[in-house]
C-alpha positions in Angstrom: 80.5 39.8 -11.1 82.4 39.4 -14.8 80.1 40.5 -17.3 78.5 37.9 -19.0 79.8 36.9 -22.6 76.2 36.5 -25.3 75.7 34.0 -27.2 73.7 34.9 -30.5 71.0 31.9 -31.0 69.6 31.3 -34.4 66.5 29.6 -34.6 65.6 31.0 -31.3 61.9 30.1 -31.7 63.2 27.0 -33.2 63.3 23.1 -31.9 67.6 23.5 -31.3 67.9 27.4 -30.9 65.1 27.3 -28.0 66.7 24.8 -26.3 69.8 26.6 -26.3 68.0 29.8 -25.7 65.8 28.5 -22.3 68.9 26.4 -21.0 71.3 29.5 -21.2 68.6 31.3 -19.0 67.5 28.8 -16.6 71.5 29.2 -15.6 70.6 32.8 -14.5 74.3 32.5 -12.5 76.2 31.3 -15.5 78.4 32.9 -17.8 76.3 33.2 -20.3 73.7 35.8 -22.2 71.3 35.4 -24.9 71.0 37.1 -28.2 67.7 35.5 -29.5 67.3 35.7 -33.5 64.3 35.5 -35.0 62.2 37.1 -37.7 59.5 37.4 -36.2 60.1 39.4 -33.0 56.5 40.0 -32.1 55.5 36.6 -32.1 54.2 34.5 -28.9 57.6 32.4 -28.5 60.5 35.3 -29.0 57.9 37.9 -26.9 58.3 35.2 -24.0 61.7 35.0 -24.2 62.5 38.3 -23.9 60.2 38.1 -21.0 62.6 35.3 -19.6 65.2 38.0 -20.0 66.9 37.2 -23.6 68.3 40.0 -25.8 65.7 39.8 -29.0 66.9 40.9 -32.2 65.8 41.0 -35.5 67.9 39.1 -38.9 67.4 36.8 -41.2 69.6 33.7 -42.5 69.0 35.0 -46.2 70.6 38.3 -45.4 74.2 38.5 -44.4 74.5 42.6 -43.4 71.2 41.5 -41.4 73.5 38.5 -39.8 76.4 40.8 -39.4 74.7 43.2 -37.1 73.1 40.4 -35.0 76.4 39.1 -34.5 78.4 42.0 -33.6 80.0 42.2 -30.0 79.1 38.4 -29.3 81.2 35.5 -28.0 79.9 32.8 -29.7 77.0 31.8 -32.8 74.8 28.9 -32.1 74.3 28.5 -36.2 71.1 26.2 -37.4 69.2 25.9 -40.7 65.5 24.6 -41.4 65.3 22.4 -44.4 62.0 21.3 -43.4 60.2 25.1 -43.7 61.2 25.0 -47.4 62.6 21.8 -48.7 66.0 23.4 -50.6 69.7 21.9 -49.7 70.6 24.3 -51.6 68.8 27.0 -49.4 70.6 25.4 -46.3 73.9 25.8 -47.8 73.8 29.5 -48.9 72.5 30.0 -45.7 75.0 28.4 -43.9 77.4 30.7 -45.6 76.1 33.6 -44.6 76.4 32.4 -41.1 80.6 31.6 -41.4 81.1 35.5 -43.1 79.3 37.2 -40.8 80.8 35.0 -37.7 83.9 35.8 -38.9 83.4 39.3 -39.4 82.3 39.9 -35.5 84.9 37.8 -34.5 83.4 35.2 -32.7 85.5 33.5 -30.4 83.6 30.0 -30.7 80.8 29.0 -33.1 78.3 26.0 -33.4 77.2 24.4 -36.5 74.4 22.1 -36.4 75.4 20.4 -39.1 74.9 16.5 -40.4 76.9 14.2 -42.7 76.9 14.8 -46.1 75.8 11.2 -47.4 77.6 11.4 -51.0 81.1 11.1 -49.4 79.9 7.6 -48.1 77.7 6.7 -51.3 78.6 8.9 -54.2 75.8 9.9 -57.0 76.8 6.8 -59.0 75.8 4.0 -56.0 72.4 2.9 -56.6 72.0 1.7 -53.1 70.6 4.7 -52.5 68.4 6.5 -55.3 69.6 9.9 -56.1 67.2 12.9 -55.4 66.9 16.2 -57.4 69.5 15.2 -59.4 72.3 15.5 -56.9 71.7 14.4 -53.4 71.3 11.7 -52.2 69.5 12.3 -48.6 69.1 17.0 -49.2 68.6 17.3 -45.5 71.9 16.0 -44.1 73.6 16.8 -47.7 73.2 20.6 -47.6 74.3 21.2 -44.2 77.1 18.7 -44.2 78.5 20.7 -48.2 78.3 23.7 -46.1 81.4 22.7 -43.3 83.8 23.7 -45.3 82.6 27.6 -44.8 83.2 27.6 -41.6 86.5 26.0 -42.0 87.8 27.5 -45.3 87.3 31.2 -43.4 89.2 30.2 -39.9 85.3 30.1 -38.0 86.8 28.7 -34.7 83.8 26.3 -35.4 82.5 22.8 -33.2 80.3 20.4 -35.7 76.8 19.6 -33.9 75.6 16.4 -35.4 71.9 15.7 -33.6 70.1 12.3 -33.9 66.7 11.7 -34.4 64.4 14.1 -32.7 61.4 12.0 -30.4 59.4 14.7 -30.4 59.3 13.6 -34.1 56.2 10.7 -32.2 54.4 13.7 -31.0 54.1 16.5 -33.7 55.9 14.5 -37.4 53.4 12.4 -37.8 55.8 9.5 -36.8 54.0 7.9 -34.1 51.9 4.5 -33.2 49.0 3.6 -35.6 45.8 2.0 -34.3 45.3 -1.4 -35.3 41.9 -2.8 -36.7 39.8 -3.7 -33.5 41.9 -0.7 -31.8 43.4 -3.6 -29.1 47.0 -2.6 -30.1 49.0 -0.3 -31.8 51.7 0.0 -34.5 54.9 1.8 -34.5 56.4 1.9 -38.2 59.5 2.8 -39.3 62.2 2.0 -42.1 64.7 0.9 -40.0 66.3 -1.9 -41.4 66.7 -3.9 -38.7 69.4 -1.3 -37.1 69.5 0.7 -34.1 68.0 4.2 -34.5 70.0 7.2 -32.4 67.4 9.4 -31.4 66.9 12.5 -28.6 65.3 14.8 -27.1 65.3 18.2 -29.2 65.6 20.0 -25.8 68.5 18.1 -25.1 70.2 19.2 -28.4 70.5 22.5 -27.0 71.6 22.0 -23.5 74.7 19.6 -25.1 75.5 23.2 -27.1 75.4 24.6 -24.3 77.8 22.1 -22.6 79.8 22.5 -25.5 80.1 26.5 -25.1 80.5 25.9 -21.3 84.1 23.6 -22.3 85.6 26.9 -23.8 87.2 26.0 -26.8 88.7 22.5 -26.3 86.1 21.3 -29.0 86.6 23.5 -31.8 87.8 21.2 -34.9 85.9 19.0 -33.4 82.8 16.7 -34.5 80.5 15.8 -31.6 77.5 13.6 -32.2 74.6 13.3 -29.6 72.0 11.2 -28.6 69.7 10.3 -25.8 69.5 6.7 -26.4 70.2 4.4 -29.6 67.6 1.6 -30.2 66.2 -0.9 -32.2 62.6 -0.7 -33.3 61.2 -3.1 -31.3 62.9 -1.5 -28.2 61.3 1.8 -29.0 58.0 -0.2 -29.7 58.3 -2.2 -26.1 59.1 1.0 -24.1 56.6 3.2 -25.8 54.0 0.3 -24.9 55.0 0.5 -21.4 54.3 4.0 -20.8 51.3 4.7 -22.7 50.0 1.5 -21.4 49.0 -0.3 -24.8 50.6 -2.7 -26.1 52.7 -2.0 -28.9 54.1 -3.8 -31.6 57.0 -2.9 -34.3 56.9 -2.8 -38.1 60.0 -2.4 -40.0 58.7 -0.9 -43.2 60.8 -1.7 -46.5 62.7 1.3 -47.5 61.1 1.5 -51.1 57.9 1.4 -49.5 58.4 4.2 -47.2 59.8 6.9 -50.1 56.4 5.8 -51.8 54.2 6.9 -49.1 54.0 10.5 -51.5 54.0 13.0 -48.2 56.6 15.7 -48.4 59.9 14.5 -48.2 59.0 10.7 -47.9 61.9 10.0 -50.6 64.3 12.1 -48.5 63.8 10.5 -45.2 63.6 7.0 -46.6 66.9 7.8 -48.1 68.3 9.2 -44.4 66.7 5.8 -42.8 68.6 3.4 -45.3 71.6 5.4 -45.0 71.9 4.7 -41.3 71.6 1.0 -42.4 73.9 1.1 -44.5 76.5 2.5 -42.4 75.5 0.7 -39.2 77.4 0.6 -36.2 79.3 3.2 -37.9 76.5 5.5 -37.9 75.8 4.8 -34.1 79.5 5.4 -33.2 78.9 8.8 -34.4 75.7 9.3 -32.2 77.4 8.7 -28.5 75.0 8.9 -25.5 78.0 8.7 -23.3 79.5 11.9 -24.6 76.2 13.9 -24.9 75.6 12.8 -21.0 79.5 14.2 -20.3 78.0 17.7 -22.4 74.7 17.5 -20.3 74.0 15.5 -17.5 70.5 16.1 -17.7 70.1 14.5 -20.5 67.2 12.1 -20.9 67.1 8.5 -22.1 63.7 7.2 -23.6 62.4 6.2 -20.6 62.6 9.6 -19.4 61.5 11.4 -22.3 58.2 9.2 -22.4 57.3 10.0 -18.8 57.0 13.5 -19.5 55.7 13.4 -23.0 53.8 9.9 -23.5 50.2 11.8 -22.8 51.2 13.6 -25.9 51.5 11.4 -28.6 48.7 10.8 -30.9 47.5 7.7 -32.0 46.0 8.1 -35.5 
């Protein structure tokens, strides 16, 4: 049997590098190994995949010589960021950079970056559609991660762009699903959508696509890929989510002002993503194909799907 080629995983213990990390070893035949990089390699999640049979090593995203040995001897770089554990863009995009020297130091032969748009080349700092934030982004969670391509293609990082959709585990553990109405009879489902399809998927799914992207060699390097589960509108996701959890369910569309004034953290920089999609429209959903994230993974689920196994698990507040 060839010996396998690994795949270093940041964000193992992570939404999109545990999917990676469990799809590349529920393929125990395949062609792949797992390099699992966490910080914290005592903890529950990177103890049980090292149980599953992943390689677990220690670095840090922060640290490049810590990066550099984590990479060294591997095939490909499965590179993510977390703007959500510490709010800085401009914490993603050092980050990132980190990532593309020390890639290209080990000499990876193919490298994903999760990555997003960076909003500002579509509605510079001086279109008011869109309020600017800190200054100098307009939505800091796509922004960072979308100033930080050019790394990867400035040092020759034989790099494919991952560009994910909206998570629907998001209903379960954000804080983004159905309300309860007064009387309790029916629910709400509220979001700034803006009359617009939303692209959204399963974060599981995000890392079996990178996986299908690894499997294709590299055919997509250069390359851009958007995925998604399933775009659709509001009241779609309202009607569906109704059927499975067996309440009815109804759909607000809640005004994009109003939604960056609901104060929780990052309310101004979601509301900005939100109108952003509106904004760009079709355009945006063009850029989010469920056909081509199927080709990538043919596992991958549609709404439907998703709520069968996870309905039980969203809270009504």
């Amino acid at each position: 049997m060839a010996e396998k080629k690994t795949i270093v995983v940041m964000g193992a213990t992570g939404a999109q590098g545990g999917g990676l990390a469990r799809a590349i070893l529920a393929d125990p035949s395949g062609p792949f190994a797992v390099r699992a990089v966490t910080r914290k390699p005592n903890s529950d999640k990177a103890k049980d995949l090292a149980r599953q049979g992943a390689e677990v090593v220690t670095a840090d995203a922060d640290d490049e010589s810590s990066l550099e040995k984590a990479y060294a001897g591997a095939y490909g770089v499965f590179c993510v960021t977390n703007f959500w554990e510490h709010f800085s863009a401009d914490k993603e995009t050092a980050q990132a950079a980190n990532m593309a020297k020390a890639a290209t130091k080990a000499g990876a032969e193919h490298v994903i970056w999760s990555t997003l748009e960076d909003t500002r080349q579509r509605i510079p700092l001086s279109d008011n559609r869109l309020p600017t934030l800190q200054g100098k982004f307009k939505v800091p969670h796509f922004d960072g991660k979308g100033a930080a391509d050019h790394f990867f293609a400035d040092q020759g990082v034989p790099t494919t762009y991952l560009l994910a959709a909206f998570f629907w585990d998001n209903f379960i553990s954000f804080g983004a699903g159905p309300r309860q109405n007064e009387g309790g009879k029916t629910l709400t489902l509220a979001l700034p959508l803006g009359g617009v399809a939303l692209p959204g998927i399963s974060a599981g799914d995000i890392g079996r696509c990178a996986l299908g992207i690894f499997r294709k060699g590299t055919s997509l390097v250069g390359k851009r890929v958007g995925i998604s589960g399933e775009n659709l509108k509001g009241e779609e996701y309202a009607a569906k989510m109704g059927r499975a959890m067996g309440r009815e369910v109804r759909f607000y569309d809640v005004p994009f002002d109003q939604y960056r004034a609901l104060g929780f953290p990052g309310a101004e920089d979601l509301g900005n993503m939100f109108e952003y999609q509106a904004i760009l429209g079709d355009e945006f959903l063009r850029s989010r194909d469920p056909k081509l994230s199927r080709d990538l993974n043919p596992a991958l689920l549609d709404f439907n799907s998703w709520l069968v196994a996870n309905a039980s698990r969203i809270p009504v507040a």
